[in-house]
N, C-alpha and C positions, 0 to 999 in steps of 0.2 A: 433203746440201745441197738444199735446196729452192728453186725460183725464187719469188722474191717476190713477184710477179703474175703473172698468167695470160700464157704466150707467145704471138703472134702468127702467124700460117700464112703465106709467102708464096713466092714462085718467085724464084729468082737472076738476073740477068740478068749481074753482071760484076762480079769481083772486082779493082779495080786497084790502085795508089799501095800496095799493101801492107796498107793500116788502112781501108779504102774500099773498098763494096758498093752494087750498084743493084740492087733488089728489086721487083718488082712483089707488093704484095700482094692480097689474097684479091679485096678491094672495086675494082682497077683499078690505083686509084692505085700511082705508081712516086713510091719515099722512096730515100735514100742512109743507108746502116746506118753505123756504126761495126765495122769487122771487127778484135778484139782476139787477132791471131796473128800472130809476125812469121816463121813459115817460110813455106815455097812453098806447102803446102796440097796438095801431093799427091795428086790424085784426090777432093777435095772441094770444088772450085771449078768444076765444070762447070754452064754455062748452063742453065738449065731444072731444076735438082735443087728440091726442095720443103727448105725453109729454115725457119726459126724464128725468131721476133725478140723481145728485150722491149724494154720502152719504156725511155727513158734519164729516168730522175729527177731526176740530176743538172743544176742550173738553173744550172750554169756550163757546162757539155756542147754544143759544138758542133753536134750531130745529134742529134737525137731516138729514135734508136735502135741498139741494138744486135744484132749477130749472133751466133745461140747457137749454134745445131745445123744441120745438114744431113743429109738423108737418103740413104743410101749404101745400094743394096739394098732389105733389108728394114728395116736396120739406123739409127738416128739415132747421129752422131756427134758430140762436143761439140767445137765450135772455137773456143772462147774460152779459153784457156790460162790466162786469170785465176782460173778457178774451181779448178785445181788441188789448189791447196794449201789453202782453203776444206774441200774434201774432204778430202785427208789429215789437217787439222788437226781433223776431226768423226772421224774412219777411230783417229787414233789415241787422242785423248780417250776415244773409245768402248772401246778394246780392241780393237777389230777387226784389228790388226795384232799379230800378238804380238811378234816380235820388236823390236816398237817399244811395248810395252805396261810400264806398271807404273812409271812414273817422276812425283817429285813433281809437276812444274812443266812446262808447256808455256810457251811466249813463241816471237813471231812480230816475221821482220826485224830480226834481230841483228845490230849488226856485229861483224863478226870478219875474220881472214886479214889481205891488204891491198887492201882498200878494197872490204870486200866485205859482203855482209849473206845470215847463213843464212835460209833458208825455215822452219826451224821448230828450236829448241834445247829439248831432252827437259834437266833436271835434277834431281835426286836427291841426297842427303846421303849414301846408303850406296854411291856408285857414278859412276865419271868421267861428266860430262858427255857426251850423243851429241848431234852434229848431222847434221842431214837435210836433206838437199835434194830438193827434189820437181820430176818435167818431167811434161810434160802429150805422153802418146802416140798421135798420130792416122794414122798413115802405115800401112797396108796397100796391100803391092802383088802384086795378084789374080795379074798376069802373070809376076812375077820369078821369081826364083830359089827363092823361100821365100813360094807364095802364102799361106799359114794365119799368116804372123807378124805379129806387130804390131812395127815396125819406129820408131828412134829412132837421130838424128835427122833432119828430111824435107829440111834443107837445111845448110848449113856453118855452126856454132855456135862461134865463139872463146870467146865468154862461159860455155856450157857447159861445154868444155876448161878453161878457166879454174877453174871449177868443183869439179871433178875434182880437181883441185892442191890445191887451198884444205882440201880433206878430207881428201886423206893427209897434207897438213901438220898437221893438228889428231892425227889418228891417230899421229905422229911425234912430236907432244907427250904423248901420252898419255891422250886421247880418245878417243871413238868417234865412228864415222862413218859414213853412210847414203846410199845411193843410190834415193830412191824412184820409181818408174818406176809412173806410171799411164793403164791404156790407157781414153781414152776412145770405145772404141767393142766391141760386144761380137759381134765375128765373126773374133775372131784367137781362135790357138788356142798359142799362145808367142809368144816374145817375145825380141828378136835386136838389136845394134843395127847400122846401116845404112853402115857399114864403107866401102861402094861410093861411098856418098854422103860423109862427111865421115872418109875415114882418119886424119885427128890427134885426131879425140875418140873413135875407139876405140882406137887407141891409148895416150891420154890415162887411158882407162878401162882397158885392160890393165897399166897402170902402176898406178893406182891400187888395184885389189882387190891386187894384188901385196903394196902396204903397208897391206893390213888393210882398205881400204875395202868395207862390205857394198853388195850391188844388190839389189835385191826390187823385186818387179814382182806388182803388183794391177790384173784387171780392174775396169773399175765399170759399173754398170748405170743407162744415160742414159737416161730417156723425156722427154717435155714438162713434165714437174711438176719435175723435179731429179737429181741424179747424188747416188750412192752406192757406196761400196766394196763389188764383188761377191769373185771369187774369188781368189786369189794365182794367179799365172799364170808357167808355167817360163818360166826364162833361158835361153838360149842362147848365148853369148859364142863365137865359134869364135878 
């Protein structure tokens, strides 16, 4: 995935209200971004980090800009959760995914379950429908328990859990079902989910692989031009 015009350089000054950023960019000027993520952000909303922006096209868009990345380290992280599935949906078009590879039909935002819409349905004539769900992984924490993991998710997700469900019911019917787990940042070295932080969606998750649901977890490799699926990166489920 490629950003569609050139991004923007600027410094943080304060991530608030959840979807709201004050940036000082390069030239002075201090703009309000649109920040498209609704966890806690975990170690990537601190003041002064060097930020990324593109410009918002959309002429109904309240703000004129948006928040991509922020730099963590050496490292750029991608915090717009939106782009997620964008990438997986190029990741698995591509092939780049095998275990998601080789099926007729891709289609995005399906509904299915109750009252719910997949991230991406794989179908095929020779072989049950798979759906996939795709989350976007930005949580590394340098000081815990497990500093090398990339960690999911960074706050308490109902609609995640919720999630979960919706897949082994499909899997229950006779289905296939996908957990796809992508970390957008490339300094973890596995990948674990965050238990500490929201026990009923790992749980929710130990219930589900139980009835057949698969997890695959891919790094991707973020710079300023755009993200693409890098390596498949171990699970850790304890």
């Amino acid at each position: 995935m490629e950003f569609p015009s050139p991004l923007t350089r600027g410094t943080l000054l304060r991530r608030y209200k959840r979807f709201l950023s004050d940036i000082e960019l390069e030239t002075g000027q201090e703009i309000v971004a649109h920040c498209a993520n609704p966890g806690s952000m975990m170690g990537l909303a601190e003041p002064g980090s060097e930020v990324w922006l593109s410009p918002n096209t959309n002429p109904k868009a309240k703000l004129d800009w948006r928040w991509e990345l922020v730099r963590v380290g050496g490292d750029l992280v991608c915090i717009n959760t939106a782009h997620a599935n964008r990438v997986g949906e190029e990741a698995i078009g591509a092939g780049e995914i095998p275990e998601l590879a080789g099926y007729a039909s891709l289609r995005r935002e399906v509904k299915y379950g109750q009252n719910s819409r997949i991230d991406i349905l794989l179908e095929d004539d020779a072989r049950p429908p798979c759906y996939v769900e795709i989350k976007s992984v930005t949580l590394r924490r340098p000081d815990g328990a497990h500093p090398g993991a990339a960690e999911f998710p960074d706050s308490v997700t109902k609609r995640g859990a919720k999630h979960l469900a919706e897949l082994a019911n499909m899997v229950d019917s006779g289905a296939r079902a996908a957990m796809l787990y992508l970390v957008q940042r490339g300094d973890c070295d596995h990948f674990r989910l965050a238990a500490d932080i929201d026990p009923a969606y790992a749980a929710a998750m130990t219930d589900a692989r139980a009835r057949g649901v698969e997890a695959l977890c891919h790094e991707c490799g973020v710079t300023s031009r755009g993200i693409e699926i890098a390596r498949p990166m171990k699970i850790t489920i304890d």
